[in-house]
C-alpha positions as CSV (number, residue, x, y, z in Angstrom):
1,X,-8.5,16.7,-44.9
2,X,-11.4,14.4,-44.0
3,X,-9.2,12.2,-42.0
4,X,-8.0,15.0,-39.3
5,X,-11.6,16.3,-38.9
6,X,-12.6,13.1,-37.6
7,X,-10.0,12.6,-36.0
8,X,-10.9,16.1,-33.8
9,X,-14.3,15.1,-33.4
10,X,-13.2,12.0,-31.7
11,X,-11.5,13.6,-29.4
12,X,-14.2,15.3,-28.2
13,X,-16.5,13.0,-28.3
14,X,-17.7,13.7,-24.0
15,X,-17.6,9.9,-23.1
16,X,-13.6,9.9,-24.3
17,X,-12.8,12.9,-22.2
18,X,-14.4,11.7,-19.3
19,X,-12.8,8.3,-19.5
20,X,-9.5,10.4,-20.1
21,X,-10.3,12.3,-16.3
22,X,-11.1,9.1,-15.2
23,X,-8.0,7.4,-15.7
24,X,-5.7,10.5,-15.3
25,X,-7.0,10.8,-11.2
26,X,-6.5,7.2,-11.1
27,X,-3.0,7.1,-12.4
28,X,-2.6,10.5,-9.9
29,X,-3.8,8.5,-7.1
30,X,-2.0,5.0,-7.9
31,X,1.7,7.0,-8.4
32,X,0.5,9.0,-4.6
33,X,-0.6,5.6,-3.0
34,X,2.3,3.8,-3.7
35,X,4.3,6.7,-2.4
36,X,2.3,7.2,0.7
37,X,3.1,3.1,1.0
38,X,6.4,3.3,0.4
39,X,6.7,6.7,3.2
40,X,4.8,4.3,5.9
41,X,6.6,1.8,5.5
42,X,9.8,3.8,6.4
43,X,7.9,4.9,9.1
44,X,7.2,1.4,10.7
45,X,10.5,0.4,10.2
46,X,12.4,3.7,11.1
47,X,15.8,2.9,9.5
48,X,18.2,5.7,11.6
49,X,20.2,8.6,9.6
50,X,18.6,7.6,6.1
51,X,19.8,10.7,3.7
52,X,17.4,12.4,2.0
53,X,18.7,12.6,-1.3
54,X,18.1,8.6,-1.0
55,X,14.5,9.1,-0.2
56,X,14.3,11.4,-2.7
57,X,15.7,8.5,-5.2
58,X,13.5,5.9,-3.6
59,X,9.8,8.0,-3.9
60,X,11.2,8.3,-7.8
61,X,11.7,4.5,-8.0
62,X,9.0,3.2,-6.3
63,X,6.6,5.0,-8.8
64,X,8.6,4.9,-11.5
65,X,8.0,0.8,-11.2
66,X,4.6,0.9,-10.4
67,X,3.7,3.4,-13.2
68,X,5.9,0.5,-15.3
69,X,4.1,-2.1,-14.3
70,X,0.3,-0.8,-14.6
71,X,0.8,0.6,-18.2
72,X,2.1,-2.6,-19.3
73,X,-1.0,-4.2,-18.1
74,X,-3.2,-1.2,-19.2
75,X,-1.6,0.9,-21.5
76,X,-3.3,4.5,-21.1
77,X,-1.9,7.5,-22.3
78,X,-2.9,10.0,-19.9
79,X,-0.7,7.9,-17.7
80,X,2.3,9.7,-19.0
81,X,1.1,13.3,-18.0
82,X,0.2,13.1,-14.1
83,X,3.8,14.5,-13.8
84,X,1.9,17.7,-14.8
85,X,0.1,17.2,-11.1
86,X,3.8,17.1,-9.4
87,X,4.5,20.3,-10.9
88,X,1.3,21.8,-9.8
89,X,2.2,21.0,-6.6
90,X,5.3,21.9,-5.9
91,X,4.2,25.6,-7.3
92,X,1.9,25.9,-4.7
93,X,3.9,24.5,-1.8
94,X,6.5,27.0,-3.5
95,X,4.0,29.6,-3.0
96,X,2.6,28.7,0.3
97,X,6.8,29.0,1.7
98,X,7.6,32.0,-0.2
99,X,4.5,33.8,1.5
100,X,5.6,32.6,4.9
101,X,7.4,35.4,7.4
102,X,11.0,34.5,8.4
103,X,12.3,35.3,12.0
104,X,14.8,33.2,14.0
105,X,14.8,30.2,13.8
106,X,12.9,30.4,11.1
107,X,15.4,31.2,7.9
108,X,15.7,34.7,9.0
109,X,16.7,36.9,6.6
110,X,16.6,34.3,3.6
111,X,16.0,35.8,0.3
112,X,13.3,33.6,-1.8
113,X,16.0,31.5,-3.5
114,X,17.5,30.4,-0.1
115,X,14.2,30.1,1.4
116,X,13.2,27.6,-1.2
117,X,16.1,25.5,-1.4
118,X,16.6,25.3,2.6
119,X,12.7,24.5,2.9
120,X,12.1,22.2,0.2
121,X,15.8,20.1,0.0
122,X,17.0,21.2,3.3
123,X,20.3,22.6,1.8
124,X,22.4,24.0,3.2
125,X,20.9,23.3,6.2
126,X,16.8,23.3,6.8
127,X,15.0,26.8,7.0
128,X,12.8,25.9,10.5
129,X,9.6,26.6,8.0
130,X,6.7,24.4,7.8
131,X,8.5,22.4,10.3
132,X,11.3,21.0,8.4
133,X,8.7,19.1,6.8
134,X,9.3,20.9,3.1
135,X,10.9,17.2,1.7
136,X,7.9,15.6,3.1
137,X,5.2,17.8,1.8
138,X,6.6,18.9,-1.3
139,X,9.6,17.8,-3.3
140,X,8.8,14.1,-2.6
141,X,5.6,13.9,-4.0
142,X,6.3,15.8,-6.9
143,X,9.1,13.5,-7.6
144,X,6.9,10.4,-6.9
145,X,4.7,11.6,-9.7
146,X,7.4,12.6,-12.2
147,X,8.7,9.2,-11.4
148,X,5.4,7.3,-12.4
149,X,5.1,9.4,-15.2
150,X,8.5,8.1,-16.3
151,X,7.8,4.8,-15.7
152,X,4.0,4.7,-17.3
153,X,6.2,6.5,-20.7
154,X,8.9,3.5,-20.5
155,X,5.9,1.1,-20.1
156,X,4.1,2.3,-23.2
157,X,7.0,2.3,-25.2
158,X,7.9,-1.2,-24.8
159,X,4.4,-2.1,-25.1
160,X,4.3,-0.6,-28.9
């Protein structure tokens, strides 16, 4: 029994937590930076008619190698969890649509399934809420950091 209380102890020892915050915003910010790179750089170029279901796949990828690549070089755990940030996220957006008033042009009469999934994946068709921006703001970056949260897990397991 000694053994386990130590080991709780330990992990609440205040300068290991903060080093675990630390490094959890840093992972959050390295897997959002290298999709914020990866959107400008799409922007400066400005390939016409790209789908967005392969946008979606490249703000996984991009991530998913960067969070790869930085956990080989510094294997952290909490580099595995900043998915939990994507999911976060997309709630709110979620919340933030689902509280928004429909009209024409504006997914009129949409119940909050269709709002969703013409706002946030523009399917059918997009809803005309928040723009048309709903890929933009929400699903990609969500998916960026489940993607380096994917990648930072593969990283660590070849690494042990």
């Amino acid at each position: 029994m000694e053994p386990l209380l130590s080991e709780d102890l330990e992990e609440k020892n205040p300068a290991k937590l903060s080093n675990q915050a630390i490094w959890f915003f840093a992972h959050t910010a390295l897997a959002i930076g290298s999709w914020l790179a990866l959107m400008l750089l799409g922007y400066l170029f400005n390939p016409p008619a790209v789908p967005q279901l392969l946008i979606l796949i490249i703000s996984i990828c991009v991530p998913l190698l960067v969070g790869f690549a930085v956990t080989r070089v510094h294997p952290d755990e909490m580099a595995r969890v900043v998915w939990l940030v994507g999911l976060i996220w997309l709630l709110i957006i979620s919340l933030w649509i689902l509280d928004m008033p429909t009209g024409p042009n504006a997914c009129f009469q949409c119940d909050a399934t269709e709002k969703l999934t013409r706002t946030l994946f523009s399917l059918p068709s997009p809803s005309g809420l928040i723009d048309n921006d709903g890929p933009f703001l929400g699903t990609w970056p969500a998916a960026a950091l489940a993607g380096y949260s994917i990648g930072a897990r593969l990283g660590l397991r070849r690494k042990s």
